[in-house]
N, C-alpha and C positions, 0 to 999 in steps of 0.2 A: 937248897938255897937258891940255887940258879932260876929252878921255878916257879919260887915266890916271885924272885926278880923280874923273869919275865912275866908271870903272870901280873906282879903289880904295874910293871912295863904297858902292858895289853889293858889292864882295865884303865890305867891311867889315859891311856888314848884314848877309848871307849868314853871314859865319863868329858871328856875333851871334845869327844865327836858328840856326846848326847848333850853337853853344855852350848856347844853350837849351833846343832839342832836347832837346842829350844830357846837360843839366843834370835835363830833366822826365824823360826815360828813366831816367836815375840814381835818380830821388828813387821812381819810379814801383818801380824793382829793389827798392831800400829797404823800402822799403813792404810789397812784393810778400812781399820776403824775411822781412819781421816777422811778415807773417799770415799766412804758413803756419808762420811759427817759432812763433808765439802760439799758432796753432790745431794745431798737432802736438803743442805744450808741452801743449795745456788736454784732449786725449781720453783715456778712462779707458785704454787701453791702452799698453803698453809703447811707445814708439819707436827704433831707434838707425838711421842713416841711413851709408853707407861709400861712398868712391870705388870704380872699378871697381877698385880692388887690396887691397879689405880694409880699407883703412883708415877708422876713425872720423872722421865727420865731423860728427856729431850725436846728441846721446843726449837723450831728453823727463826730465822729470821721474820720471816713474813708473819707465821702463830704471833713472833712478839709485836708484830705492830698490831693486829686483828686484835689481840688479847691486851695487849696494852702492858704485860710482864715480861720481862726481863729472862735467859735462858735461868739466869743464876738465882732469878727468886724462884722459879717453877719448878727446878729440882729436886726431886722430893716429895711437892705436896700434890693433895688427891686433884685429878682433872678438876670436879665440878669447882675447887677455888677458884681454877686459874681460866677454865671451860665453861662458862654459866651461858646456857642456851635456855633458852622459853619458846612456847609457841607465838606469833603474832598476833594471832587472832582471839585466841583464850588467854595469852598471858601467864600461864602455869607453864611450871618448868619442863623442860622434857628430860627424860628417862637418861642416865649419863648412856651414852653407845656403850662405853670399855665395858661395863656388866655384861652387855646384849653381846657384846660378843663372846665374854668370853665363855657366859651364857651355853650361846649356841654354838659358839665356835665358826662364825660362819662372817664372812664378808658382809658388812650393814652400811644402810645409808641413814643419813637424819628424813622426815618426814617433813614434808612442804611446809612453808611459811617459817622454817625455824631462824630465831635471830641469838647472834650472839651479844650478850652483856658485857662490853669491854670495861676494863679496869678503872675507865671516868665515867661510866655510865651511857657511852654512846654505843645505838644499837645498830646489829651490822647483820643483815640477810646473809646466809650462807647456807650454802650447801656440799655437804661432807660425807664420808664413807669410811669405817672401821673395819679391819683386820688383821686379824688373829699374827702373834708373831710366835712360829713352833722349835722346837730345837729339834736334833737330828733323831728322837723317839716321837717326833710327833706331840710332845707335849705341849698346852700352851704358856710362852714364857713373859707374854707383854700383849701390847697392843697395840698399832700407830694409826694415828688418826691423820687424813687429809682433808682439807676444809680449804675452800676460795671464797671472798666476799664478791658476792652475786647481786650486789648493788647496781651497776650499772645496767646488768643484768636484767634485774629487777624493773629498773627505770625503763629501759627499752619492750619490756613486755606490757609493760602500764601503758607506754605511749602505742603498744601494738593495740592493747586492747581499747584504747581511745579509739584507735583510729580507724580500727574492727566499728565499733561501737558507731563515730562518725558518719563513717561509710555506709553502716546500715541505716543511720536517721537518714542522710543522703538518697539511698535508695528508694526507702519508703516514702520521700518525699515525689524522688520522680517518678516512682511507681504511680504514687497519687495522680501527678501530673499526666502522665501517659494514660492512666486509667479515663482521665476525664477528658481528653483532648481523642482517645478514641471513643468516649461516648458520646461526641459534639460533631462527630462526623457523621454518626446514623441521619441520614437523610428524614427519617420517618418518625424520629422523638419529640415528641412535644419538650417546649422550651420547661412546664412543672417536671417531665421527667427527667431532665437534667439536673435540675437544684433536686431532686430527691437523690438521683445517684447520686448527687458531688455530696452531700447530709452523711451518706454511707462510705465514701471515702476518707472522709477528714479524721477519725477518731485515730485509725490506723497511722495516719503519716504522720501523728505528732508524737513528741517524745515519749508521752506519759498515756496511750493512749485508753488506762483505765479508769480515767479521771477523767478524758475530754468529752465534753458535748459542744452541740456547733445549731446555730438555726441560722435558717436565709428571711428576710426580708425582700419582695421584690412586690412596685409597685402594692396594690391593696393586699398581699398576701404574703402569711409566715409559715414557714415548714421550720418545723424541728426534729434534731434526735428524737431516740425513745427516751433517752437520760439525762432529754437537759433538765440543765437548774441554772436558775441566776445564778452567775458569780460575781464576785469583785476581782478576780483574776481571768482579766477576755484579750481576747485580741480583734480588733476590728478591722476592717475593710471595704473601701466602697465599692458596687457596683457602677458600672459607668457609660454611656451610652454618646461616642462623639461629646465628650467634656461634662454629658450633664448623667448626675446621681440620678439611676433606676432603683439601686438597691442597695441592700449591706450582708457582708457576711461576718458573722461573730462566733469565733472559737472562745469554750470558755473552759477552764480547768476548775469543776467542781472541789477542790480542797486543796490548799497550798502545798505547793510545792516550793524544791531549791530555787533559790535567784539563779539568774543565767543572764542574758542578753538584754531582755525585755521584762523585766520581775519573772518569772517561772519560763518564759517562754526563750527559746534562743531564737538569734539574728534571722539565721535560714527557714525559720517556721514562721517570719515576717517576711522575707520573700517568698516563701509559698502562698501565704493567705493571698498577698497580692497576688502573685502569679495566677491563682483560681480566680481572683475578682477579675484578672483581666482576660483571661481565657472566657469565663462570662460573658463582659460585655462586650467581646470581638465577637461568641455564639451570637447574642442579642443582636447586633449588627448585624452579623450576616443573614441570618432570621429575618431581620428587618427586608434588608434587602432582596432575600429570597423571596420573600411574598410578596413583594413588591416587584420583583422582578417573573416571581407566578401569576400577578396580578394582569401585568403588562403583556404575557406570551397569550393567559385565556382571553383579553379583550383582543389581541394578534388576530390569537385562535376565531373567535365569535367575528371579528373583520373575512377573516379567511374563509367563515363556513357562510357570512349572508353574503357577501361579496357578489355583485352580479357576475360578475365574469371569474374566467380560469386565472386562478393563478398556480402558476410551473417553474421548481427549480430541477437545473440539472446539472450532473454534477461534470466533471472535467471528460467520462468514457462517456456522456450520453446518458448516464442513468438516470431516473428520474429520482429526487432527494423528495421533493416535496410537492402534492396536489391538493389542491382544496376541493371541498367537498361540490361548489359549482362545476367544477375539470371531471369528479368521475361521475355527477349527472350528466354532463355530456355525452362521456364515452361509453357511460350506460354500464360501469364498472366498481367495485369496491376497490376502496383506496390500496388495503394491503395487495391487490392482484396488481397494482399499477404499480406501486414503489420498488425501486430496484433495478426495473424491468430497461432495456432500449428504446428511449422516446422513440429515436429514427427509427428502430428495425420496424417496431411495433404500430406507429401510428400515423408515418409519415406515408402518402400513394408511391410504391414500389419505382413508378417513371422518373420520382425526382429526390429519390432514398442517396444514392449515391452522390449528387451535386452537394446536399443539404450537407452528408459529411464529412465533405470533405471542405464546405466551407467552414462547419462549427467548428472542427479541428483548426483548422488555420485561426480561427477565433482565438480557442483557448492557447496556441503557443504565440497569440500576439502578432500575430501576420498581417489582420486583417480587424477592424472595427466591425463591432455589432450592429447590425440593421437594427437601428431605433422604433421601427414601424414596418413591418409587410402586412400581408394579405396572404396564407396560404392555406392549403386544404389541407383536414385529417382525416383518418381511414377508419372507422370504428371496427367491431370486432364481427359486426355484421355484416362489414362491409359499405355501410352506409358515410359517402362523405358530407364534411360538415366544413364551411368556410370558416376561418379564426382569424380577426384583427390582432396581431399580437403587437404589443408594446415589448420592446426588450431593453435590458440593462447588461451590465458587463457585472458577476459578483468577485471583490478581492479581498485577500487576507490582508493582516497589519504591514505587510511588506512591499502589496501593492500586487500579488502576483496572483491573476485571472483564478479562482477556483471552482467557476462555474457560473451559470447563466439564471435569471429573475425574469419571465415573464410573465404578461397580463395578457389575457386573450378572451376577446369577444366576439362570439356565434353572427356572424353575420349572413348568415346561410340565408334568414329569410329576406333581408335588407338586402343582399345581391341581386335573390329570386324576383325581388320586385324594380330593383334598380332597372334587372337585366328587362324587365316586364313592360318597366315606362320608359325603357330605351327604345323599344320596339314600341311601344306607345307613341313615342315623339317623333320616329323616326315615320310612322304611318303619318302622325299630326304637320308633320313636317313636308310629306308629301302631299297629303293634303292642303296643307296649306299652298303649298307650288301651284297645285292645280287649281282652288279654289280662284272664281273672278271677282269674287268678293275679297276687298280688305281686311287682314288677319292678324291681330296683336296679340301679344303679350309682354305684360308687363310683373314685375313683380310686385311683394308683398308692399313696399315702398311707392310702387308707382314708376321705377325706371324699367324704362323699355328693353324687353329682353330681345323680341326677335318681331320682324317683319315681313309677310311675303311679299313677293314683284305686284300683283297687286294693287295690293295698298299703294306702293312707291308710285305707281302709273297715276290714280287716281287723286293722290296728294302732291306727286309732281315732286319728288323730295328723293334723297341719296339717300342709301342705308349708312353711309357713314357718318351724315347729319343727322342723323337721330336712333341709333343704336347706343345703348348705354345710359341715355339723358332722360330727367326726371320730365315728369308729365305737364310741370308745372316751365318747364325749359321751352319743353316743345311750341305749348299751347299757352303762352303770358296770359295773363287773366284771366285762365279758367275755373281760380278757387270763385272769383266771385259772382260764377254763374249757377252755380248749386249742381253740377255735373261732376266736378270734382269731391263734393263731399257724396254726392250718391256713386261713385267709384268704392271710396272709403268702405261707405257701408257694403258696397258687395263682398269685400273683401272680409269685413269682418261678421257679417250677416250671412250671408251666400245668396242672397236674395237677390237676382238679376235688378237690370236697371236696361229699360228702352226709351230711347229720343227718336222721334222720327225726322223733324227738320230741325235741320244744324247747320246751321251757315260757319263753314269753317274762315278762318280769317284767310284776309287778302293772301299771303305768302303760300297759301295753301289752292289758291285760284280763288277764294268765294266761294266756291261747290258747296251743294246741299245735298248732307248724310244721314243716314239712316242707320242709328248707332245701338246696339246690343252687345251690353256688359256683362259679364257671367264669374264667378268663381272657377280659379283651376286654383289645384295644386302649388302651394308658394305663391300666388298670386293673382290677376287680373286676366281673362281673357276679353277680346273685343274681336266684333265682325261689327263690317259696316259698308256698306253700300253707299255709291253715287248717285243720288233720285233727283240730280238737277235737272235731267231734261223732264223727268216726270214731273218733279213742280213748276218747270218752265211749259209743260203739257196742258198743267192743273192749274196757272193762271192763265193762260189763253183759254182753256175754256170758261174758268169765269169770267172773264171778259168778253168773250162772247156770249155770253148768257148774258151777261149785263147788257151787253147792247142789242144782244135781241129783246130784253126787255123790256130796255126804252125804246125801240125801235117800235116795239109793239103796243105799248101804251100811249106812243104818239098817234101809229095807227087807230087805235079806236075812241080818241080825242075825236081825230080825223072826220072816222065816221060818224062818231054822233053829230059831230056840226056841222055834219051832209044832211042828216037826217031833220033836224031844225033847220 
């Protein structure tokens, strides 16, 4: 009896401790069961949770606003009631997941575009994944599904791919631009080969470019696509030249498209059109100007090559920048041997190489003004020098700051050779004339008296400062109206001398009778002339004596005959 007693003693505690147990296991499930029911309730994502037959067994919060049901009507019934997903694009439903997985057994996602069908009909992008719920064999006993609404989601990838999309019309527009603004810089393209490139640019930069064709109008000529067609959907543009229409360019979209900006066309494909018209007619311009400004360098050019004289730039070292073709017939040189080269080292005589550079140095940093006019000699490669008048300038950039030298030089080699020639000519004429006892003038082209010897001044009785300088007509009052001054004239412009033998100079001169021989020089009037007054005072005594011997003698033979009767 005793060990009934304790034995029902012992099991009694036993069923007390297993009743506890499974009192603490219960309350522990409880528990277990709130905090994931809490914490499935409290995560930003959808939840709905199913036995393995589909059925609801749990929806979060969030499932009920997405789904638009309640935890307490979803209870129970099959997902696709309370889970109605479609594809977007095709509109047929899709496949419920809970099969697929339980299916496969395997972790699944829904397939792109899927939307959910809420309980009023409003459609909600989401994207969700299913898996498998196993008990402790591994079996599968459910399934819980996560879903987020991917709306905003959505929206933000729409505007990414706007703006992807944007971005690339964008591109392709300044691709266009960039393509034609470095075709407009080839130095060497004809203004048709630009409108044909830019014809080949435009289909690409527009939105639509399977549809676009484009032709240019400029002055008397049309280029088009291979594909135009008229449309009633174009966009136009003028070409423009300084305010005035040269031309048009017309993009046209062969078959309608969406409206946008401009009927089919958007805003920014009206700034480009212009943008190319104006890139155009700034080409056109500059075009313009270039061959206008080509026009102006070959008539430069054609100045520089007939040009009688040298003309020489050089640069700030001495270099020579620039010779024209008169400078290397002188030096007996091709241009390319001469440009580059040390004017001074190379062509200036050795004796006055150093003076010369060290005065054009002090030129170029402003020390010292440019000699507007010299005279100096060059050294050819023969050796042979050659005298050069050169005319100089000072050349400046926009800043005003000296960058080199502009002269004009003319070969006066042979005009010295003869200066020096009729110096020694005037300077024998000149002593000859000192010596000569004959009276010695000259005058010039004009008729004023250039030079006198002693002389003359004895025989005229006159200062060389009274009548040095003074026209002929100062000297001699009224000698236009003796026809000696106009046979002057003619000597000078005839060369044909002129001789007077008696000349009775006027009283201020003594009266004296001249014996005057005119001749042609150089620039003007030469005159010799002798004093023959005592000879004509010789030569009327003896006709006067003659005279009276003739009367003398015809009285005599009166005489005689009236002896003789």
């Amino acid at each position: 009896m005793e060990d009934l007693n304790e034995f029902l003693s012992k099991s009694k505690e036993w069923f007390d401790n297993l009743v506890e147990t499974i009192r603490d296991y219960a309350k522990k499930y409880k528990e277990s069961e709130k905090w994931f029911s809490t914490t499935l309730s409290s995560i930003g994502d959808a939840v709905i949770a199913t036995d393995k037959l589909g059925n609801i067994q749990f929806e979060n919060p969030i499932a009920e606003v997405l789904t638009g049901f309640k935890q307490e009507e979803s209870i129970g019934k099959p997902l696709e009631d309370v889970f109605h997903i479609i594809n977007e694009d095709t509109r047929k439903s899709v496949e419920n997941p809970v099969l697929r997985v339980i299916r496969e057994g395997i972790i699944v996602g829904l397939a792109n575009h899927t939307v959910l069908i809420a309980k009023d009909g409003k459609e909600i992008p989401i994207a969700d994944s299913g898996a498998p719920i196993k008990d402790e064999k591994d079996n599968i006993i459910g399934v819980v599904l996560v879903f987020r609404d991917i709306t905003e989601r959505r929206k933000a990838e729409q505007t990414l791919r706007e703006s992807e999309h944007n971005l690339g019309e964008r591109v392709k527009e300044l691709t266009c631009l960039y393509k034609l603004s470095k075709l407009v810089e080839n130095p060497d393209i004809s203004f048709e080969e630009i409108l044909e490139g830019t014809l080949d640019l435009i289909p690409p930069a527009w939105q639509f470019p399977e549809v676009t064709c484009a032709r240019i109008v400029y002055e008397d000529e049309e280029l088009r696509t291979e594909n135009y067609l008229e449309s009633i959907w174009k966009q136009k543009s003028n070409i423009k030249l300084k305010g005035e229409i040269i031309g048009l360019l017309e993009v046209n979209y062969v078959k309608k498209m969406l409206d946008f900006d401009e009927g089919p066309f958007l805003k920014e494909e009206r700034n480009l059109i212009n943008g190319i018209t104006e890139i155009l007619g700034r080409f056109a311009e500059r075009r313009m100007a270039e061959q206008k400004l080509k026009y102006e360098k070959e008539k430069a050019q054609t100045y520089l090559e007939i040009a009688g004289t040298i003309l020489l730039v050089l640069n700030p070292d001495q270099t020579v920048q620039l010779i024209n073709q008169k400078g290397c017939e002188i030096l007996e040189e091709d241009e390319s041997e001469i440009i580059g080269i040390n004017w001074i080292d190379n062509y200036i005589p050795e004796n006055n190489r150093e003076l010369i550079k060290k005065e054009y140095n002090r030129f170029i940093n402003g020390e010292i003004e440019l000699f507007e006019y010299t005279e100096e000699p060059i050294i050819k490669k023969n050796g042979e020098k050659r005298i050069i008048a050169w005319h100089n300038r000072a050349l400046k950039n926009v800043d005003g700051e000296i960058i080199g030298s502009l002269s004009s030089g003319q070969d006066i080699t042979e005009r010295v050779k003869v200066e020096t020639k009729l110096m020694e000519s005037e300077e024998k004429l000149k002593n000859f004339m000192e010596a000569a006892t004959e009276g010695f003038l000259i005058y010039d082209s004009e008729l004023n008296l250039l030079e006198i010897n002693d002389s003359a001044l004895k025989i005229i009785r006159m200062s060389r400062e009274d009548m040095i300088g003074k026209h002929i007509l100062e000297l001699i009052p009224g000698l236009d109206k003796t026809g000696r001054y106009n046979a002057y004239l003619n000597v000078i412009k005839t060369g044909e001398p002129f001789y007077a033998d008696d000349v009775i100079q006027l009283p201020k001169f003594g009266g004296i009778h001249l014996s005057i021989n005119a001749f042609k020089i150089i620039g003007g009037l030469g005159m010799i002339f002798s004093d023959v007054t005592e000879r004509r005072n010789a030569e009327q005594k003896l006709k006067e004596s003659e005279k009276n011997y003739r009367s003398l003698f015809e009285n005599m033979t009166s005489a005689f005959a009236y002896h003789k009767i």
